[in-house]
C-alpha positions as CSV (number, residue, x, y, z in Angstrom):
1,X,0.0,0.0,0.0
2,X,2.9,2.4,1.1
3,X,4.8,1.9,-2.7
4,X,1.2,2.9,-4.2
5,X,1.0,5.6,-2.2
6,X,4.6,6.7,-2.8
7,X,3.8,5.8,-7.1
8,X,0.8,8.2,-7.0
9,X,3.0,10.7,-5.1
10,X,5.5,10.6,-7.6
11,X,3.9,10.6,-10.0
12,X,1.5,13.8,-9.1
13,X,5.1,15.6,-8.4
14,X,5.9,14.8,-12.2
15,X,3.0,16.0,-13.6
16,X,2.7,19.5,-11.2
17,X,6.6,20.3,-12.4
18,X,5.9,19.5,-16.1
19,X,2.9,22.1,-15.7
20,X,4.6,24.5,-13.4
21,X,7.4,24.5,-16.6
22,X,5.1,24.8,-19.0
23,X,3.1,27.2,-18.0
24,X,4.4,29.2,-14.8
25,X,1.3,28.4,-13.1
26,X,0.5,25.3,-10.9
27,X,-3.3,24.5,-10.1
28,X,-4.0,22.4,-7.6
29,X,-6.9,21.1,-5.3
30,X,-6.2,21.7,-1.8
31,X,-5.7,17.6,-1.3
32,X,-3.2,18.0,-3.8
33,X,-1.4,20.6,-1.9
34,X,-1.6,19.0,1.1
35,X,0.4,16.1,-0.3
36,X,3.4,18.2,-1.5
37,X,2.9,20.1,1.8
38,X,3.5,17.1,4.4
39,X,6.2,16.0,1.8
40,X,8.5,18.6,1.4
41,X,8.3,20.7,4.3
42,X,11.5,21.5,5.3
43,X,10.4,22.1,9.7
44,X,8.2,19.0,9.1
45,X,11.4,17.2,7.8
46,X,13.9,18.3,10.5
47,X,11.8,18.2,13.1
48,X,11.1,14.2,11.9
49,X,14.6,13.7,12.6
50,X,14.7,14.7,16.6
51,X,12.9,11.4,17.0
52,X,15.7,9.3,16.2
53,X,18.1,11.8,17.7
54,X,16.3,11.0,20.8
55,X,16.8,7.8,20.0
56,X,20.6,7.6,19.7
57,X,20.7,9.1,23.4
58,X,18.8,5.8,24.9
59,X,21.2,3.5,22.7
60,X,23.7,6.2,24.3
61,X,22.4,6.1,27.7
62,X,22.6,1.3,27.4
63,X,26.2,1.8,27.0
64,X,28.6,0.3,29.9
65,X,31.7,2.8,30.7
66,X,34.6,2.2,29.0
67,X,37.3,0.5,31.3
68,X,40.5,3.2,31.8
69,X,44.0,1.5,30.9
70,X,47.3,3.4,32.1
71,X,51.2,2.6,32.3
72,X,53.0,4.3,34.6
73,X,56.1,4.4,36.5
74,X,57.9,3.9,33.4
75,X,62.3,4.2,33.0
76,X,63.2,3.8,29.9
77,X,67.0,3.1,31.0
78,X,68.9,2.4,34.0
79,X,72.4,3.7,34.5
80,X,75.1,1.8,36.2
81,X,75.5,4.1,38.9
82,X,71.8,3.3,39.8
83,X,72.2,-0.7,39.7
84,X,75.3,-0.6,41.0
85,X,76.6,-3.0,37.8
86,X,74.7,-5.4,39.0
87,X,71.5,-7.0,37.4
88,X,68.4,-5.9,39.4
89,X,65.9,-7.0,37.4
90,X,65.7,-9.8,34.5
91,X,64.4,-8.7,31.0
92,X,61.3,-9.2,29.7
93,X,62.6,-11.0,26.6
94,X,66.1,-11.5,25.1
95,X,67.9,-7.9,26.5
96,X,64.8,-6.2,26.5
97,X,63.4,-4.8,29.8
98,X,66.8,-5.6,32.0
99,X,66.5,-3.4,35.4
100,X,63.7,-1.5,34.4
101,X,60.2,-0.7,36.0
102,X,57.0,-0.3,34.8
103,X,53.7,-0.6,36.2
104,X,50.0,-1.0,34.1
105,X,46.7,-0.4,35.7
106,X,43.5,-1.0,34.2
107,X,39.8,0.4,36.1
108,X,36.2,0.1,35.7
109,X,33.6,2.1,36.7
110,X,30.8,0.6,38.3
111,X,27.3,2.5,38.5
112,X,25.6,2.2,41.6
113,X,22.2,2.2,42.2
114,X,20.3,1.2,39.1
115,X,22.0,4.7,37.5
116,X,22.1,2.8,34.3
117,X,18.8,1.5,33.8
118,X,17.0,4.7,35.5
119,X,18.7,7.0,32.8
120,X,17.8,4.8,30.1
121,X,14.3,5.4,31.4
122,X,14.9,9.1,31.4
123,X,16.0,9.4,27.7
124,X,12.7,7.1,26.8
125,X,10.4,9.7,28.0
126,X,12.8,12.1,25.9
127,X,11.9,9.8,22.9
128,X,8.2,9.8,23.5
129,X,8.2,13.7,24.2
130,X,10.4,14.6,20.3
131,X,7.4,12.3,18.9
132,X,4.8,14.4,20.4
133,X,6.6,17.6,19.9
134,X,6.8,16.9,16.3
135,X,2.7,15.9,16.3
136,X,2.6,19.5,17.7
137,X,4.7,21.0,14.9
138,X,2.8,18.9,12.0
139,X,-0.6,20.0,14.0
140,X,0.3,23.7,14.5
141,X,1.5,23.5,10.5
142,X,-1.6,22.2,9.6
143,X,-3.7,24.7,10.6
144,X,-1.4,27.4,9.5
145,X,-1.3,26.0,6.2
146,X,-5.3,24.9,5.7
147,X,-5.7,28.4,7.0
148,X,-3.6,29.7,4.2
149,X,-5.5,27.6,1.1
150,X,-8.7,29.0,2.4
151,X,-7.5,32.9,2.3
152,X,-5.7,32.1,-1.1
153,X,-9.1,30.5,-2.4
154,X,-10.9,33.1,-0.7
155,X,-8.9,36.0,-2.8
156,X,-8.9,34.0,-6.1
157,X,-12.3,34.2,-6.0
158,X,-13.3,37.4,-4.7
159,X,-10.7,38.7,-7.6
160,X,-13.0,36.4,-9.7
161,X,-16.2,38.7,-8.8
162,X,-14.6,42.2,-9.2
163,X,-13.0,41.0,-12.9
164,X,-16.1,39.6,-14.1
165,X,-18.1,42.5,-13.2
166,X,-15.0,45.0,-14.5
167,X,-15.4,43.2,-17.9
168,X,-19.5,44.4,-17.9
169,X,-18.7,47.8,-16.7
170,X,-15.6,48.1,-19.8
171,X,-18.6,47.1,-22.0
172,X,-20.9,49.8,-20.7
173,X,-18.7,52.6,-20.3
174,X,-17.3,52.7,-23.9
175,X,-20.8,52.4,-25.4
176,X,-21.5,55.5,-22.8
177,X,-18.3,57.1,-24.1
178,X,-19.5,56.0,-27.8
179,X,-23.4,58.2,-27.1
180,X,-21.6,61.1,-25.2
181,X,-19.6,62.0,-28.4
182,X,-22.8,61.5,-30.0
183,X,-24.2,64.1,-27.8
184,X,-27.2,61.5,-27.0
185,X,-26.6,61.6,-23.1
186,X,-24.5,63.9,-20.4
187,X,-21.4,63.3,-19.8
188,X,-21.8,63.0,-16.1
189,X,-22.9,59.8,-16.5
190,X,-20.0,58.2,-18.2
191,X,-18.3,59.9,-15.7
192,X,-19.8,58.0,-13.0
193,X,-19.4,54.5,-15.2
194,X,-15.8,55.4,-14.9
195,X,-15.5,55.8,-11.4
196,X,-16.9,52.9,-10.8
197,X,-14.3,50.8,-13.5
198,X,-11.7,52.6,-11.8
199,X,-12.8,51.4,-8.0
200,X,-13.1,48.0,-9.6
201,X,-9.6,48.0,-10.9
202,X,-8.5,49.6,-8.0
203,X,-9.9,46.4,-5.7
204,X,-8.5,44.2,-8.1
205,X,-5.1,45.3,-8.0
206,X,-5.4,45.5,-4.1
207,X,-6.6,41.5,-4.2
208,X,-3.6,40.7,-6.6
209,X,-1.3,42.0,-3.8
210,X,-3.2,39.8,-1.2
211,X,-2.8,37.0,-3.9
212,X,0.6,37.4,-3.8
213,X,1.3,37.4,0.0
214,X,-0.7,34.5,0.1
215,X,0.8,32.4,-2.4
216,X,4.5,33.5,-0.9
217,X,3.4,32.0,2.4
218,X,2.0,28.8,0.5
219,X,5.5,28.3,-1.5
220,X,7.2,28.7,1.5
221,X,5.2,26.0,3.6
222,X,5.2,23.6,0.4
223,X,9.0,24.5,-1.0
224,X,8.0,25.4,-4.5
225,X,10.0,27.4,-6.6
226,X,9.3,31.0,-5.9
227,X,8.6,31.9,-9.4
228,X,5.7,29.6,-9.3
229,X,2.1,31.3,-9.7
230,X,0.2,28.5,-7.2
231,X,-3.9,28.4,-7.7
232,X,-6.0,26.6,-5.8
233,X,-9.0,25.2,-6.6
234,X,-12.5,26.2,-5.4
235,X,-12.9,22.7,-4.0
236,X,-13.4,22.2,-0.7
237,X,-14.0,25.7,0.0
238,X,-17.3,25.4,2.2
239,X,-17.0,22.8,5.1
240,X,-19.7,20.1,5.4
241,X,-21.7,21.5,8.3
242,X,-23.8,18.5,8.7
243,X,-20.7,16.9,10.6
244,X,-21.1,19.8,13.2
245,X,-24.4,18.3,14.3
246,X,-22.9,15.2,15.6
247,X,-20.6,16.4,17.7
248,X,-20.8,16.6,21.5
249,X,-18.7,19.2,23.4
250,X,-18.0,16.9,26.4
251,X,-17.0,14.2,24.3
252,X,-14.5,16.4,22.2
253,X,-12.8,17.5,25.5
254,X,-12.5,14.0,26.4
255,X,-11.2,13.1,22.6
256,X,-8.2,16.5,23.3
257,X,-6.8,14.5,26.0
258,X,-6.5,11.2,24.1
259,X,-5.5,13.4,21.5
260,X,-3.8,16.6,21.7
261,X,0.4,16.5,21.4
262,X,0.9,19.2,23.6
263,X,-1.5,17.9,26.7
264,X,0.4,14.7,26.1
265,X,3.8,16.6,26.5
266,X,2.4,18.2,29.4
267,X,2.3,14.5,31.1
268,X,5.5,13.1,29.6
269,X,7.0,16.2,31.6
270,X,5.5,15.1,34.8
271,X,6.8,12.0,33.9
272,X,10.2,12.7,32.9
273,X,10.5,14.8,36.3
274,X,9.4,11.4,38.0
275,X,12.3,9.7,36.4
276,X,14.8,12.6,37.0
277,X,13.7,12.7,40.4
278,X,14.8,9.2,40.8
279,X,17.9,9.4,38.8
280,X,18.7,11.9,41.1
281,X,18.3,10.1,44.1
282,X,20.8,7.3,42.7
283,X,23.1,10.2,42.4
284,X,23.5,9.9,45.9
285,X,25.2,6.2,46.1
286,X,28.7,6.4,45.2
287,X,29.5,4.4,42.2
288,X,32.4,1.6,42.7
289,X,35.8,1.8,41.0
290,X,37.5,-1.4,40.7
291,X,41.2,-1.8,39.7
292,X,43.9,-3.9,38.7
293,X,47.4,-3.6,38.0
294,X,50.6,-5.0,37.7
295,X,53.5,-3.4,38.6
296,X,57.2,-4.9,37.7
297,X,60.4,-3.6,39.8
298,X,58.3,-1.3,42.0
299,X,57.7,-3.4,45.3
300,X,59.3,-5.4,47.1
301,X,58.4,-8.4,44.7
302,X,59.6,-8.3,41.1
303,X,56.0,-8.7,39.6
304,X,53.2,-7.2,41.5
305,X,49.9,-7.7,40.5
306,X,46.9,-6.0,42.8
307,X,43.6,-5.3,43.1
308,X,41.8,-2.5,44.4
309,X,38.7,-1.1,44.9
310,X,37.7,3.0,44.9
311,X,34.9,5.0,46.0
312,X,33.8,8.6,46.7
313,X,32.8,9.3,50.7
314,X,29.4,11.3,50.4
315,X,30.4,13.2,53.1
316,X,30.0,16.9,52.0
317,X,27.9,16.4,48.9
318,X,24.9,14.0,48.4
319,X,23.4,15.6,45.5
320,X,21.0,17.4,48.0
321,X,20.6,20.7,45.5
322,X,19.6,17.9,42.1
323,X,17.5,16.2,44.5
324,X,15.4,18.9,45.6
325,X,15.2,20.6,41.9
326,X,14.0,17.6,40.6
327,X,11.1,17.0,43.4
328,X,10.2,20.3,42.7
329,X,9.9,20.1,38.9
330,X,7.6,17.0,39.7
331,X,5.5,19.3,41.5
332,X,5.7,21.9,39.2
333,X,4.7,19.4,36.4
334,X,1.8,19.1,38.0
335,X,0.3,22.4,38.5
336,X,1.7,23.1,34.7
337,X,-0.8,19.6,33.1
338,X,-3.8,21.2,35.4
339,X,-3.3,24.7,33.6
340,X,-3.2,22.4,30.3
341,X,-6.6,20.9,30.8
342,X,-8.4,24.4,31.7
343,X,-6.7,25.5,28.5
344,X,-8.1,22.8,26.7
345,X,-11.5,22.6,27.9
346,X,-11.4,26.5,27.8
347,X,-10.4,26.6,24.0
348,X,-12.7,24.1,22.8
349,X,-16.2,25.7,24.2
350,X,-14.9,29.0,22.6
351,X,-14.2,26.7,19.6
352,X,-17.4,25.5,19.8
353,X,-19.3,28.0,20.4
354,X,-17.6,30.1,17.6
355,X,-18.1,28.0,14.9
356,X,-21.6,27.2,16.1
357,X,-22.1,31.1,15.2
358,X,-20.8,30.8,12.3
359,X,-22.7,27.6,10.7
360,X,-25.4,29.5,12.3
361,X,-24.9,32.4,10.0
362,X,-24.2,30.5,7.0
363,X,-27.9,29.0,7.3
364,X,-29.4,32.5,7.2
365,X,-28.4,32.5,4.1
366,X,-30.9,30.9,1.8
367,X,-29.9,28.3,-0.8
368,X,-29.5,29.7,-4.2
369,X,-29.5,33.3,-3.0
370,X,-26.1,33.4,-4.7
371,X,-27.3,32.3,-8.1
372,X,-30.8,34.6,-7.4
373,X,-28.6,37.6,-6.9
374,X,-26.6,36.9,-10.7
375,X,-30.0,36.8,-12.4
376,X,-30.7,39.7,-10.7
377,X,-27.6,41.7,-11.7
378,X,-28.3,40.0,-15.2
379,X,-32.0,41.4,-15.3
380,X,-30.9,45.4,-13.9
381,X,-27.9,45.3,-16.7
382,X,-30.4,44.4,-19.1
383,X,-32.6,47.3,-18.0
384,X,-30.1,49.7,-17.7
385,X,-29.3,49.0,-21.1
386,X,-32.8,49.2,-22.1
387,X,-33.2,52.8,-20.2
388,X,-36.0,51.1,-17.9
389,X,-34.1,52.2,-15.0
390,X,-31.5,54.9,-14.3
391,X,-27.9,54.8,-14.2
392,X,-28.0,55.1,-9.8
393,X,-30.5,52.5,-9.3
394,X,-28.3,50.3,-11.8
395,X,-25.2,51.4,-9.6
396,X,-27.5,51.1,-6.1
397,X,-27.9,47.1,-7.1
398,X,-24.1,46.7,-7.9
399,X,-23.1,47.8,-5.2
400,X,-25.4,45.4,-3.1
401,X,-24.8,42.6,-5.5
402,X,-20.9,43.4,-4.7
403,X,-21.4,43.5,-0.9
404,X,-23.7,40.8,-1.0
405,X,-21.2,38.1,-3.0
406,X,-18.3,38.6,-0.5
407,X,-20.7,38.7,2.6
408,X,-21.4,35.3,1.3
409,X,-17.7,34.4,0.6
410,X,-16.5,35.2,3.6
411,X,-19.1,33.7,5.3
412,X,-17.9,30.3,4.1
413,X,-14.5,31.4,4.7
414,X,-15.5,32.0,8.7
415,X,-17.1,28.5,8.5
416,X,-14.2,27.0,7.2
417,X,-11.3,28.9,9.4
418,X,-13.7,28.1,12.6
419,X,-14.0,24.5,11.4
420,X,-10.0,23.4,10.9
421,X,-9.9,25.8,14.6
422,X,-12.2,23.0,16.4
423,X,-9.7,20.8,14.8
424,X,-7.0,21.8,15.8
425,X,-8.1,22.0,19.5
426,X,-9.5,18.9,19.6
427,X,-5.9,17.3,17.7
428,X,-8.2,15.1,15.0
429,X,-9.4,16.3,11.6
430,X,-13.2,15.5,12.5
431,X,-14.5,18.2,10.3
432,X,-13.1,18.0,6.6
């Protein structure tokens, strides 16, 4: 399944580049986007790579010490006026070694008090909190990103509006500028036509700037090329609001807690100050040194070999200061994953609640208003043409027509921007 998944994925890739090079533009659905979004990434890809960072510091944290070897005592020659001419010491081998000393000592370090296994424990939590801290990047990117599609399908077509109505009001102000040379009507009135292409242009050119802000921040979040012109589709524009219905507030503040990376973070720290707590509290057994070593011309027998044994006395320091930072920090911890769940529960109702108003809004808005209001605007042109009705009644209705078509654009832009906000409290896509 994964090396279809990765086929279509590649395959999508080839076919966007072959359009963005053919035509400077790439169009895509917001699915589409997504895709090349939680691919290439580039925080989405480092951040993917703390996990096994943390990773490496468990294997780290399984490793025994390294034992310490050392020679010492070491002459490299003996003169005769120390030996006295006479042999004090046999060679090693052959002539090699004759009256000299050397001595080799080899230690390990023993850990005490289950140090090993309770900081093994201690980078593990660290491995489960870079997994959650990168669910909290990829869900904090999310919404930053969905956020962005809607505003840049939001602009596209709000531009869409204002150019298809620039086109009419081209039409009618050059046969206005054709009848006013004719003498057949005042001027002022192409004047006013004018105006009003003008303010058109003028919003257009305004939206184009947005357009472009928009699609920099997209380019950025998906790596495209920067010379890229990115459109997005008008699918998936208005949410389903029939998923709302099913919801239950309790039950979503139940699903945060299962769900949410940063409440789960918020536990992993309690727990990692558990563990800390009692890595600390090891800190207070001495660990155990033992030692071996041989030593050749140094005692009072030729070869020496010893053992030995080392410890620190915790006299003066038991690790009182770690100890108490670290019970602290549990307790700390604490209080920190209560303020998390009054945040969550907090942020949901508002949640809620907000995108309750706005659903609430959208059904005020009766079904097929939109396409009553281009008949409309059809039937005034039409009329205004015809001289049935006078150039400010004609303008009076544009401008409400106008109003009226982004009222109801962003209305389904407030759905949609609430909708992927109850998301992203919650930490599940249950509204798509």
């Amino acid at each position: 399944m994964d090396i279809i998944r990765s086929g279509i994925f590649i395959t999508i890739l080839f076919l966007l580049c072959f359009s963005a090079r053919a035509q400077d533009t790439l169009r895509l659905s917001r699915e589409e986007a997504e895709s090349v979004f939680l691919k290439e990434n580039l925080l989405i890809v480092a951040e993917r790579l703390s996990i096994p960072q943390a990773e490496a510091m468990v294997m780290q944290a399984k490793l025994w010490p390294n034992p310490t070897f050392s020679i010492s005592e070491v002459n490299l020659w003996a003169t005769e006026r120390q030996t006295g001419g006479q042999e004090v010491s046999p060679p090693f081998w052959g002539n090699f070694g004759r009256n000299q000393q050397i001595g080799f000592d080899i230690e390990q370090l023993i850990q005490t008090a289950g140090k090993r296994k309770k900081l093994i424990a201690l980078e593990q939590v660290s491995v489960e909190k870079s997994k959650q801290y990168f669910e909290d990047l990829l869900r904090n990117l999310k919404i930053e990103f969905r956020n962005q599609l809607t505003q840049l399908q939001y602009l596209q077509m709000s531009r869409g509006i204002y150019k298809n109505q620039l086109v009419s009001i081209k039409q009618l102000t050059k046969a206005y500028q054709s009848q006013v040379e004719q003498g057949n009507i005042p001027k002022g009135e192409y004047i006013r036509l004018k105006a009003l292409e003008l303010e058109i242009a003028q919003n257009i050119n305004e939206l184009n700037k947005e357009v472009n802000v928009s699609q920099k921040e997209l380019k950025l979040l998906m790596r495209l090329p920067s010379t890229t012109q990115l459109e997005i589709s008008e699918d998936g524009y208005l949410k389903d609001t029939a998923q709302f219905s099913l919801l239950v507030l309790n039950d979503l503040i139940e699903q945060a807690k299962e769900s949410r990376p940063d409440f789960k973070i918020a536990q992993l720290e309690e727990d990692y100050s558990k563990n800390l707590y009692a890595y600390e509290k090891a800190q207070r057994v001495p660990d155990i040194v033992l030692n071996a070593g041989y030593d050749r011309n140094g005692n009072t027998m030729l070869d020496f070999v010893g053992v030995g044994i080392s410890m620190d006395i915790p006299f003066f320091n038991r690790n009182q200061g770690n100890i108490k930072h670290a019970q602290l920090s549990i307790d700390q911890s604490k209080i920190l994953s209560q303020q998390k769940t009054l945040d969550i529960e907090n942020e949901l109702v508002l949640s809620y609640q907000n995108l309750s108003n706005a659903i609430d809004f959208l059904a005020e808005i009766e079904p097929g208003y939109e396409a009553i209001l281009d008949v409309l605007l059809d039937s005034y042109t039409k009329n205004f043409i015809g001289k049935n009705i006078s150039l400010l009644e004609y303008l009076d209705f544009l401008d409400a027509y106008l109003e009226n078509k982004i009222i109801i654009l962003e209305t389904g832009k407030e759905v949609n921007e609430k909708a992927e906000e109850l998301n992203y409290f919650v930490g599940l896509d249950l509204i798509k």
